[in-house]
C-alpha positions in Angstrom: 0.0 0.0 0.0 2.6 2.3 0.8 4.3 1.9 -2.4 1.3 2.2 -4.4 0.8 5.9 -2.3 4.5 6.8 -3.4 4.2 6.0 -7.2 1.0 7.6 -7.0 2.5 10.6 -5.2 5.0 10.7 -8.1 3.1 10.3 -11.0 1.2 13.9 -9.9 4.8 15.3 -9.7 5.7 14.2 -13.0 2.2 15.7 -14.7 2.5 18.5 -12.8 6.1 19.5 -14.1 4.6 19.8 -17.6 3.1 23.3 -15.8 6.4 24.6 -14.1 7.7 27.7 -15.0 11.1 26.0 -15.8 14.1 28.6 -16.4 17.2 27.8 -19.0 20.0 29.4 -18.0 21.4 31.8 -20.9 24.7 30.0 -21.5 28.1 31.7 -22.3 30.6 29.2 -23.1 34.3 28.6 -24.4 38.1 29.6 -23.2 38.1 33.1 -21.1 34.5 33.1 -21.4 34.1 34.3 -18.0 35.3 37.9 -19.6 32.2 38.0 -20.9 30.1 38.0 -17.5 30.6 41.3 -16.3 29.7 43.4 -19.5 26.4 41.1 -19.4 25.8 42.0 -15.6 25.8 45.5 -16.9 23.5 45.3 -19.6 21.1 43.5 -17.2 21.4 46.9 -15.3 23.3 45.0 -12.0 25.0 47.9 -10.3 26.1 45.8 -7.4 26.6 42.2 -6.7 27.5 39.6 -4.2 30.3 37.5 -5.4 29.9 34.3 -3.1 32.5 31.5 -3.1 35.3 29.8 -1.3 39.0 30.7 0.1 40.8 28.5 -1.6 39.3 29.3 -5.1 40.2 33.4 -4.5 43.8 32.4 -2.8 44.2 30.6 -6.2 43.4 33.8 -8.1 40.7 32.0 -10.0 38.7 35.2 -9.4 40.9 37.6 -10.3 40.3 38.2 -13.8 36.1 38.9 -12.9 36.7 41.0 -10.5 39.1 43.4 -12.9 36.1 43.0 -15.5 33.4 44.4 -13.3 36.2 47.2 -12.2 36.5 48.0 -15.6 32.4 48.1 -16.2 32.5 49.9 -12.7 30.0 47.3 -11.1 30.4 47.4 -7.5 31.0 44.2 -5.6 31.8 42.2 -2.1 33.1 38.8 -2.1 31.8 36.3 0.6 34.5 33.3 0.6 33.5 31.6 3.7 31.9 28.7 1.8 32.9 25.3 3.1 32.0 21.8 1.5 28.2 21.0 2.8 27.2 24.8 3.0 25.6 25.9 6.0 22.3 27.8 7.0 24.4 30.2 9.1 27.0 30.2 5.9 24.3 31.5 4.0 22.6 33.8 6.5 26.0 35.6 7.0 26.1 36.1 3.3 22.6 37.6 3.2 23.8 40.1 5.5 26.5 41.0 3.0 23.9 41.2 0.4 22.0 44.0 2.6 24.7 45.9 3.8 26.3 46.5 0.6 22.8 47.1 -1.5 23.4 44.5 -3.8 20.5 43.8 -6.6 22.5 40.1 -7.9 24.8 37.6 -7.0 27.4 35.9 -9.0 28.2 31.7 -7.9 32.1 31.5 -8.6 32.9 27.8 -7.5 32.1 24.2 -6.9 28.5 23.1 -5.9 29.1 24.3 -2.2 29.1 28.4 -3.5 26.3 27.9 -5.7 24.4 26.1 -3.0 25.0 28.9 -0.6 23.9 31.7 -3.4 21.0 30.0 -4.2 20.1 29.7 -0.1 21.0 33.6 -0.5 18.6 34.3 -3.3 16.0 32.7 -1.3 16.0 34.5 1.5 16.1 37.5 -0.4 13.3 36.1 -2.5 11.1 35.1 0.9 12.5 37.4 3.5 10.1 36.1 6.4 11.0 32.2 5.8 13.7 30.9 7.0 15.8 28.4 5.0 14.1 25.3 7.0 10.9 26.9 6.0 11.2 26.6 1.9 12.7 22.4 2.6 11.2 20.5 0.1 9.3 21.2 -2.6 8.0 24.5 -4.1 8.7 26.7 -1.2 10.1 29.9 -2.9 8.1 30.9 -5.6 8.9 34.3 -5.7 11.5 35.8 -8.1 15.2 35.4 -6.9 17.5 38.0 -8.1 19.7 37.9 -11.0 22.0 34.8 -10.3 25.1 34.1 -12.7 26.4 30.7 -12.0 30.6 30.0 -12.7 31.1 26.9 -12.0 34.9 26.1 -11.1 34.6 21.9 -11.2 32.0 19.7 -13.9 30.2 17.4 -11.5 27.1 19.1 -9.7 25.4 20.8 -12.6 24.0 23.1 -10.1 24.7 26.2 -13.0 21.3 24.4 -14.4 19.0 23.0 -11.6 16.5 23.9 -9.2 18.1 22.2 -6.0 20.0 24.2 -3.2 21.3 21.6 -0.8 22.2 23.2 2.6 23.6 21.7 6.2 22.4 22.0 9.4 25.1 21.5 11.3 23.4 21.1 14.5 21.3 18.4 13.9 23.3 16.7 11.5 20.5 16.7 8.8 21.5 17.6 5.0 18.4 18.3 3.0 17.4 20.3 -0.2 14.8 23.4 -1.3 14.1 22.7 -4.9 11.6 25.0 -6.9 12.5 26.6 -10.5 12.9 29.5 -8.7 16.3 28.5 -7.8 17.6 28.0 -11.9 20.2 30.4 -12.3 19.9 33.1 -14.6 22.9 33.0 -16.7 25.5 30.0 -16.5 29.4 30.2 -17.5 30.9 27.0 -19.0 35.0 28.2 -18.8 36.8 25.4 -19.3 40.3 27.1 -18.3 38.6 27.5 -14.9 38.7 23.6 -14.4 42.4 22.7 -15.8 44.0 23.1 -12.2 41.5 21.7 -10.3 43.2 18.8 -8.4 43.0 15.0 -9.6 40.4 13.4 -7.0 38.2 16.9 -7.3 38.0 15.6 -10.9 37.2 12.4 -10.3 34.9 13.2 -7.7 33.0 16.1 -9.1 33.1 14.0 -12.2 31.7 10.6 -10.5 28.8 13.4 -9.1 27.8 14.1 -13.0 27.5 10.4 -13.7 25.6 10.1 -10.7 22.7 12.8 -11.9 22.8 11.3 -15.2 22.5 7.5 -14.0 19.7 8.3 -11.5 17.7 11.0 -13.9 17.9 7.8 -16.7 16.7 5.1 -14.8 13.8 6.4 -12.8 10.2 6.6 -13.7 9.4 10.0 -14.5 11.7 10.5 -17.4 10.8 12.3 -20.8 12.6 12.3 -24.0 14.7 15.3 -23.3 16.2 14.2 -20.3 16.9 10.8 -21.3 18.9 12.2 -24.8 20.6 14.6 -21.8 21.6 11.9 -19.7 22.8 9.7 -22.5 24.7 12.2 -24.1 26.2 13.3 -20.9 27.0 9.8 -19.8 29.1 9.6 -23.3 31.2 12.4 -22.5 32.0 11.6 -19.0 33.3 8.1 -20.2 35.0 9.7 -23.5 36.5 12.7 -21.3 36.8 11.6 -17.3 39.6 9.8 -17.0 41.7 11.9 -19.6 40.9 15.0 -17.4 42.1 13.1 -14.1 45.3 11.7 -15.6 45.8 15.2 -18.3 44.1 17.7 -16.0 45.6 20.4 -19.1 43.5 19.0 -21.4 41.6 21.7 -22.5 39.4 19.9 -24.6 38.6 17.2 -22.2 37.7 19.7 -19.3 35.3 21.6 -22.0 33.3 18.0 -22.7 33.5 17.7 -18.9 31.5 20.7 -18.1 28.8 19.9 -20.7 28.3 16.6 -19.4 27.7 18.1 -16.1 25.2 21.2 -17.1 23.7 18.4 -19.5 23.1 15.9 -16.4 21.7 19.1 -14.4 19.4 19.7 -16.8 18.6 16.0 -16.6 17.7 15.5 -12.9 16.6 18.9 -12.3 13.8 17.7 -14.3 13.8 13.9 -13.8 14.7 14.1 -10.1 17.5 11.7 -8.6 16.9 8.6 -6.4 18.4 6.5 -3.2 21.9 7.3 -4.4 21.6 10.6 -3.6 19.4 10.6 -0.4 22.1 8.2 0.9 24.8 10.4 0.2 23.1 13.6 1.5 22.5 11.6 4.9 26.6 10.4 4.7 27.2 14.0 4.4 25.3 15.4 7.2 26.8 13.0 9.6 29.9 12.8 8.5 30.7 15.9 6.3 32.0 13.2 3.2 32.0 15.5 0.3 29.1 14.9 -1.8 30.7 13.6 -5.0 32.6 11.2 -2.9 29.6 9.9 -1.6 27.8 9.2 -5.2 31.2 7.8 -6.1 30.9 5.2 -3.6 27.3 4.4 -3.0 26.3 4.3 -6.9 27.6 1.0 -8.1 26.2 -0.6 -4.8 22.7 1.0 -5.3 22.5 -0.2 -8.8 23.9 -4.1 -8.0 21.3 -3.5 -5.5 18.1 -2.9 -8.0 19.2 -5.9 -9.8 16.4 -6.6 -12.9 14.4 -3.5 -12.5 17.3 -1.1 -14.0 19.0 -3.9 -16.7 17.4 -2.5 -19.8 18.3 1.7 -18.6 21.2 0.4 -17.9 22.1 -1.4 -20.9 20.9 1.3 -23.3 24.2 3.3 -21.2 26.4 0.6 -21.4 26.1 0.9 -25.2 26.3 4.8 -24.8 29.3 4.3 -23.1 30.7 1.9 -25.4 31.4 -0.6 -22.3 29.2 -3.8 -23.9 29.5 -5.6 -26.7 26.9 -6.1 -29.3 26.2 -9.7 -28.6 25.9 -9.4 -24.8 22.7 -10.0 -23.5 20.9 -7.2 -22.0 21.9 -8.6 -18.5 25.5 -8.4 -19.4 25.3 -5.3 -20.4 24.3 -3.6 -17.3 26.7 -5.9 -15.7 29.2 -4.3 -17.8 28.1 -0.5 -16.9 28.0 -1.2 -13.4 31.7 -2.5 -13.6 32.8 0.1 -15.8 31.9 2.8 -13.3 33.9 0.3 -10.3 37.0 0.0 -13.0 37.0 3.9 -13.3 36.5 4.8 -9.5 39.4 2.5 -8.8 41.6 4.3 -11.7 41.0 7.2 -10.4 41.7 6.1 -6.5 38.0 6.0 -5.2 37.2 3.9 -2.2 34.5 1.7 -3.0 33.7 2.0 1.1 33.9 4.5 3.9 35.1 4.0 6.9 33.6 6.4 8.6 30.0 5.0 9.7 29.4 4.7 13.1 27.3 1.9 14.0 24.6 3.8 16.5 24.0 6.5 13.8 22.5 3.9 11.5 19.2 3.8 12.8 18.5 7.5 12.2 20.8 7.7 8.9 18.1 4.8 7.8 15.2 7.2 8.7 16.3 9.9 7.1 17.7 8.7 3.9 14.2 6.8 3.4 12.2 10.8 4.5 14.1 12.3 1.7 13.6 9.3 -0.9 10.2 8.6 -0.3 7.8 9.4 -1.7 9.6 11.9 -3.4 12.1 10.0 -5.8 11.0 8.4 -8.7 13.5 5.4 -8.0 13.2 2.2 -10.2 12.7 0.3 -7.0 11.3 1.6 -3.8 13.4 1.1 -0.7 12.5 0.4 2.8 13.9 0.5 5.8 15.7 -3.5 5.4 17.2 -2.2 2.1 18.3 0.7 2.9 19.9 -0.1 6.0 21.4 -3.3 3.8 23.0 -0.9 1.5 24.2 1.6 4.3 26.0 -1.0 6.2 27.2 -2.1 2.6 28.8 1.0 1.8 30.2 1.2 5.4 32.5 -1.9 4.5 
């Protein structure tokens, strides 16, 4: 009964995201096309913007160059760099103050997933200044019109330049948990490849491993359309044409380019296909533990998918053959087979764990409850999860 409630549940979330105002982020794309952003700021008629983002990307003088631009165009600025992996609510309530006191009417996202989680959490409150971020949790919450949000990302794995979610910590209660409403889409997304070339080898394979993940997950669930399965094949391609060759030749200019298309492509993907038990998994590792997110799909995808046996062999077969892991005559069996040990081989080329060692055995119980509260019924999974499969797969991926 209960899992008839959550595919009902999600078959009135997939008709009603035909109705969603959905936003596509105007894309600027290519080498140095960050140089671009702040002459477009100013014809959007930003005077003054919050640059959010971390201390190790402005100590590395990724920045640099976009902060002479808006000089140069004479938009005013303040940089918040206190993001940290797993943003948190007071991370983003001490950037809203920024916002404020410097009278800023946009924000620019110059980083990794954890900056752009933090804007979006940012835009938000600015959007809903009586609701606190625990208020807009879950679905729809926002609504109102963010302001102007330019996305730049700095790795190619969350796709968050692209999607609705804004995944935020709470520190205090260990729970990790998302606001997701179109709302949330940036406005304009840079895809600067040269941004990506020093980004350190297991950041690339992580970030990259987080792409697959949102590709995978928005393929093989139920509430796919056409569009996002051609986004989440062709993405899937890319990542196992490109990832490894942008681990082991991080200057590979063209291979960090494909890498940031297969991540805005898999963004696009789940953002409208939602992910599945991978993800609430890895958002509950995360709280407790503070794993970084990509590390967490890294791990915990190949043991979800052994774990759905039958019900994902033919999704999984059609991205075997995407990924040209199968051969023709393999059965469709085989070929899932293959895809699911194609994604081991690569995380162990690339010096992924295939277990953490962090899980403490009286946390399971409530890492159980909470993984399930954000999966169900939520997550259009290809097989629904209870509390003996996902605490199978937990203590799995604990080793």
């Amino acid at each position: 009964m209960y899992k008839l409630y959550c595919r009902s549940f999600q078959q009135v979330m997939k008709v009603s995201a035909a109705f969603l105002p959905w936003r596509v982020p105007e894309l600027i794309t290519g080498e140095n096309s960050v140089a671009q952003l702040p002459g477009l700021i100013t014809k959007r008629g930003v005077a003054s913007v919050l640059i959010i983002t971390d201390k190790g990307i402005v100590a590395a003088g990724l920045i640099d160059g976009l902060l002479e631009g808006l000089d140069r165009e004479k938009v005013r600025y303040i940089v918040y760099d206190k993001t940290t992996p797993n943003p948190t609510i007071d991370q983003i309530e001490e950037a809203l103050q920024l916002y404020h006191e410097k009278d800023c009417s946009g924000v620019i996202a110059f980083g990794g997933g954890s900056p752009m989680d933090c804007a979006k959490g940012v835009g938000a409150r600015v959007a809903r200044p009586t609701k606190c971020i625990s208020a807009m949790r879950g679905i729809l919450k926002v609504r109102n019109n963010i302001p102007p949000l330019f996305a730049v990302p700095t790795t190619a794995g969350t796709g968050s330049e692209a999607t609705l979610a804004c995944v935020v910590s709470n520190h205090q209660t260990h729970e990790k948990y998302a606001l997701m409403d179109p709302a949330l889409i940036p406005h304009v997304a840079v895809l600067d490849p040269l941004l990506t070339v020093n980004l350190p080898n297991h950041l690339t394979a992580t970030t990259g491993m987080d792409a697959l993940t949102h590709a995978v997950e928005a393929y093989i669930g139920k509430s796919t359309t056409k569009q996002t399965r051609q986004w989440s094949i062709e993405a899937v391609k890319l990542i196992f044409d490109n990832l490894y060759e942008a681990y082991s030749n991080g200057g590979n200019v063209r291979a960090r380019d494909d890498m940031q298309k297969a991540a805005y492509l898999a963004g696009m993907a789940f953002t409208r296909a939602y992910v599945g038990n991978v993800h609430a998994i890895a958002h509950t590792l995360s709280g407790f533990y503070n794993v970084p997110h990509g590390l967490a799909n890294a791990v915990i995808l190949p043991h979800v998918l052994e774990y759905y046996g039958e019900a994902v062999h033919e999704s999984l077969a059609t991205l075997a053959e995407a990924a040209g892991v199968s051969k023709v005559s393999d059965t469709t069996e085989q070929k899932a087979q293959a895809f699911i040990q194609a994604i081991k081989t690569l995380n162990e080329k690339m010096d992924t764990p295939s277990t953490v060692g962090c899980i403490v055995e009286r946390d399971i119980p409530l890492m159980v409850k909470r993984a399930l509260q954000e999966a169900n019924p939520l997550y259009p999974v290809p097989k629904i999860f209870g509390k003996k499969e996902m605490e199978a797969i937990i203590r799995r991926i604990g080793g």
